[in-house]
C-alpha positions in Angstrom: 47.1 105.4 107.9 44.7 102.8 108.4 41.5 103.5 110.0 41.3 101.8 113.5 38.0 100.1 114.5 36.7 101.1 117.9 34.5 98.4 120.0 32.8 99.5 122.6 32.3 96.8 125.4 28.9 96.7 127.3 30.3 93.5 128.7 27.7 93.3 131.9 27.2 97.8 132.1 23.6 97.2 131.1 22.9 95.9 134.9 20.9 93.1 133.4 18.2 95.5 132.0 17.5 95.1 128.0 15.9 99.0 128.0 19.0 100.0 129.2 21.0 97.9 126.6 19.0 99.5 123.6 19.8 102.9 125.2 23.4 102.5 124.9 23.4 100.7 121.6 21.6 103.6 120.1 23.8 106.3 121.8 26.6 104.3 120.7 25.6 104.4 117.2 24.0 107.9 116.9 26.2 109.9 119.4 29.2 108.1 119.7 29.7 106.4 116.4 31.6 103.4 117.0 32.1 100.6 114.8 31.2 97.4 116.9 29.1 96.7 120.4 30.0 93.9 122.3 28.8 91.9 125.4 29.2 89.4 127.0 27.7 85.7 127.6 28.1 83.4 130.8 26.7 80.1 131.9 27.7 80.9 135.8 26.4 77.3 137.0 29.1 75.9 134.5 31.8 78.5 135.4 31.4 78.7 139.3 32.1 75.8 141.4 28.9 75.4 144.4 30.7 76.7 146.9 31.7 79.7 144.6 28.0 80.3 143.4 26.4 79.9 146.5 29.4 82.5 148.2 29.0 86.1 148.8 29.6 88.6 146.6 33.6 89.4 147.2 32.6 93.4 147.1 28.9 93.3 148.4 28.3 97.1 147.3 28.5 95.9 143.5 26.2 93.0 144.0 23.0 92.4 142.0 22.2 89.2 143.5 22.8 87.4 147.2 25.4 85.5 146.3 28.1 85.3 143.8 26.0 83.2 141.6 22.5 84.8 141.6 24.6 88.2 141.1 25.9 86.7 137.8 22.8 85.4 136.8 20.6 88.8 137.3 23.4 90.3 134.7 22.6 87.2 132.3 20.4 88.0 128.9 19.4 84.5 127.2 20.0 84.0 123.7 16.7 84.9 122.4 17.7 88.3 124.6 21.2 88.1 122.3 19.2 87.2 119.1 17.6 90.9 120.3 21.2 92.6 120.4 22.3 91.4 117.8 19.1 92.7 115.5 19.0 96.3 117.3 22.8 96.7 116.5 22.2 95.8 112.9 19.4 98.1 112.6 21.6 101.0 113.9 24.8 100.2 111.7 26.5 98.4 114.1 29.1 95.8 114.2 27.5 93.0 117.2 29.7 90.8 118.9 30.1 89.1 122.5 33.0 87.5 124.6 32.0 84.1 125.6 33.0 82.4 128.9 32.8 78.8 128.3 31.2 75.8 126.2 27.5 76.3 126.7 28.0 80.4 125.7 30.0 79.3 123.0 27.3 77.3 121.5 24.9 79.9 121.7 26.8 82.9 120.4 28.0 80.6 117.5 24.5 79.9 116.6 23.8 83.8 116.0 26.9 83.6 113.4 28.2 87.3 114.6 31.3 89.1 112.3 33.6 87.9 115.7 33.5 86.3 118.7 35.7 87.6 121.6 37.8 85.1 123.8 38.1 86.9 127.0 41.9 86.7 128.5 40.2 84.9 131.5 39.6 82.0 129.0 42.5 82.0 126.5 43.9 79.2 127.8 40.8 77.2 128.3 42.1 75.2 124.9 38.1 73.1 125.4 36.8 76.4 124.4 39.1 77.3 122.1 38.7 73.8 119.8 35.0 74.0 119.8 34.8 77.7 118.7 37.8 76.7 116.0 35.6 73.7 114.8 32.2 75.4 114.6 32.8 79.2 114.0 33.9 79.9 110.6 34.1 83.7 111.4 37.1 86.2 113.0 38.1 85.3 116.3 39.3 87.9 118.7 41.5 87.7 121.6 42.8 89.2 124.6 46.8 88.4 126.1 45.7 89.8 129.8 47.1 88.1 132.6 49.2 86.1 130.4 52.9 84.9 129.8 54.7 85.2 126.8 55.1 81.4 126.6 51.3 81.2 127.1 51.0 83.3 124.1 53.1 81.3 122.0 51.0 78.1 123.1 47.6 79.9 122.3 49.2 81.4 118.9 50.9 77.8 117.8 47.2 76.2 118.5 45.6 78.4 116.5 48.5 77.5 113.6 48.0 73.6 114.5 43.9 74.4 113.6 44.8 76.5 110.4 42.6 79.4 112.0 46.1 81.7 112.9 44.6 84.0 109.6 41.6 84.6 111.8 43.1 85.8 114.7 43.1 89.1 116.0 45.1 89.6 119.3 44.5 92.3 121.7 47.6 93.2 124.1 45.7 94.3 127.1 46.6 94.9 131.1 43.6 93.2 133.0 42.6 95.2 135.9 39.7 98.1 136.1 41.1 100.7 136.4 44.8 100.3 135.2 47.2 102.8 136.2 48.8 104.4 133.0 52.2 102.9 134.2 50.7 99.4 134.1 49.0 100.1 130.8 52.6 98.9 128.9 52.2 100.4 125.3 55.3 98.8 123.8 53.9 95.7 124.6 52.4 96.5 121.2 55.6 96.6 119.4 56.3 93.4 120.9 53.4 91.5 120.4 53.4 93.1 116.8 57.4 91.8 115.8 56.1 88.3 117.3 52.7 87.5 115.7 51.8 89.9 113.2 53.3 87.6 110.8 51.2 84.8 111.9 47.7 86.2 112.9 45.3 88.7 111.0 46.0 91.9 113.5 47.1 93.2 116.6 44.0 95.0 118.8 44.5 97.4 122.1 41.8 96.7 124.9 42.3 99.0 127.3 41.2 99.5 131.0 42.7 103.0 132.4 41.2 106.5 132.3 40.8 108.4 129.5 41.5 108.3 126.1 44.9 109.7 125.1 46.8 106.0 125.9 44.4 104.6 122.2 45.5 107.6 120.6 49.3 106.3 121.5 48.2 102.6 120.8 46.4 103.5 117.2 50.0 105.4 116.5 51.9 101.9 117.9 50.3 100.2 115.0 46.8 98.3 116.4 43.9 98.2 114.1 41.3 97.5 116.7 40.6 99.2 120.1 38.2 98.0 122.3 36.6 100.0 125.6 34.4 99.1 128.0 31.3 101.3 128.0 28.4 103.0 130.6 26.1 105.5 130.3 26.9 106.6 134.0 30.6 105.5 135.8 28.7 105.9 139.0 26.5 103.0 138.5 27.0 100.0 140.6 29.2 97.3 139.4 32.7 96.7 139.0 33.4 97.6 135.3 31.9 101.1 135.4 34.9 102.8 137.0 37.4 101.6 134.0 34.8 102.5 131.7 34.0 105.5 129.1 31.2 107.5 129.4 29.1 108.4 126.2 30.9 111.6 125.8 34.4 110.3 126.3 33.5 107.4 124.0 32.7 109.5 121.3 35.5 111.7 121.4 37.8 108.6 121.5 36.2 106.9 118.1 36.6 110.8 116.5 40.4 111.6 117.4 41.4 108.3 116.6 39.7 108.9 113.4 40.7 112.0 113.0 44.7 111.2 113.7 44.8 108.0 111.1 43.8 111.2 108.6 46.6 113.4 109.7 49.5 110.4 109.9 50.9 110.5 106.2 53.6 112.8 104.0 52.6 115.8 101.8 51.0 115.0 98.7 53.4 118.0 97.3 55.9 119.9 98.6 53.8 122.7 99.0 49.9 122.1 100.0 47.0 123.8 98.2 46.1 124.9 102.0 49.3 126.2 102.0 49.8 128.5 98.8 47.2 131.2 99.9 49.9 131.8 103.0 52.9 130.8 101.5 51.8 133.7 98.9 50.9 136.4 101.6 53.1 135.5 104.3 56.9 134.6 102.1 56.0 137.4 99.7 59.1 139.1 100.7 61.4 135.9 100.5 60.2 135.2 97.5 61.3 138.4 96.0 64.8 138.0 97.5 65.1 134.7 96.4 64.1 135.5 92.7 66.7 138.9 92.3 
């Protein structure tokens, strides 16, 4: 079975702190050994109305700013910060990449030319964003179908057809809340999405939001070829991601079983393994001498 790559999602985890970002990045490469890192990039004066930027923070424990707005800005990194990123996760072997949250992020993130860019599902319809990132990035576009209706889908996927980018498409089925509960985490959504699009775009991806990491094991076995998880180095960190994220420990184990399981998902080579002769000799000895007479 195809390996599955596994992108581990910083998003905002780093609390605005580039020492803390080349922590993880290195962890992530050295202890955890996941293909990809990605973050994310916001413009919040462009995204948030006045009144919203200049409003409390909705869960004031988790705030990094006085209001809404200065709380999104403290968790910014400019994109001479990003050019930084993107240069640490190449010297560690790793895949960079960041979700971008509207026009000006867009621009930025383009002009760094990473493998993909990630269209969060809080932006797939934003069909602006979309066109702009179709016109002026040439490379793989990811995207999430959170909070999203089937006929949206369709809409999103037949745009993507209309701008002859479908065959750069990868879509990721995905539940958007932090935590999910595993009953809201709808695997065979997978199969669904998979019958409907895989024709027409390049793969099917798993971002998942719930605890633990047996429900990517089920998603790699549904079929997905990337799985993305948000990231911390401690879940007790303030913030509002942290909760629904893996710890460096978890990670790792997650980016080995999956690994390990596309290894262990195929038929016998023969009918009787080399492993197997050794105890097929000293364990069937006495079959075998019945079967023979």
């Amino acid at each position: 079975m195809q390996q599955a790559k596994i992108v581990a999602e910083i998003g905002c985890n780093h609390k605005g702190d580039m020492e803390i970002a080349s922590e993880m990045i290195k962890t992530l490469a050295i202890f955890c050994k996941v293909d990809a890192v990605k973050f994310q990039k916001r413009n919040p004066k462009e995204l948030l109305t006045e009144k919203e930027y200049n409003a409390p923070h909705p869960n004031p424990i988790h705030s990094y700013g006085s209001t809404y707005g200065a709380h999104r800005e403290s968790l910014e990194f400019n994109l001479e910060e990003h050019k930084q990123l993107k240069k640490w996760c190449e010297e560690n072997g790793l895949i960079y990449s960041a979700s971008v949250w509207d026009l000006t992020s867009a621009r930025d993130i383009c002009s760094l030319a990473p493998s993909f860019i990630k269209i969060p599902s809080a932006c797939n319809l934003n069909f602006q964003l979309l066109t702009y990132i179709c016109d002026n990035y040439p490379g793989t576009i990811h995207l999430s179908f959170g909070m999203t209706t089937q006929e949206e889908e369709e809409n999103i996927i037949s745009f993507f057809q209309k701008k002859k980018r479908n065959n750069d498409v990868i879509v990721y089925c995905c539940t958007s809340g932090y935590p999910v509960a595993f009953q809201d985490v709808c695997l065979l959504e997978i199969s669904r999405v998979k019958e409907k699009f895989s024709s027409i775009v390049k793969e099917i991806g798993f971002s998942g939001h719930h605890l633990g990491i047996s429900v990517d094991i089920a998603a790699f076995i549904l079929g997905v070829s990337w799985i993305e998880r948000h990231f911390t180095l401690d879940r007790t960190w303030k913030g509002t991601d942290h909760a629904a994220s893996l710890e460096p420990d978890g990670m790792r184990k997650l980016a080995r079983d999956v690994r390990n399981v596309a290894k262990a998902v195929n038929y016998k080579k023969t009918e009787i393994l080399e492993v197997e002769k050794i105890q097929r000799h000293k364990l069937k000895r006495n079959q075998m001498k019945w079967i023979k007479s």
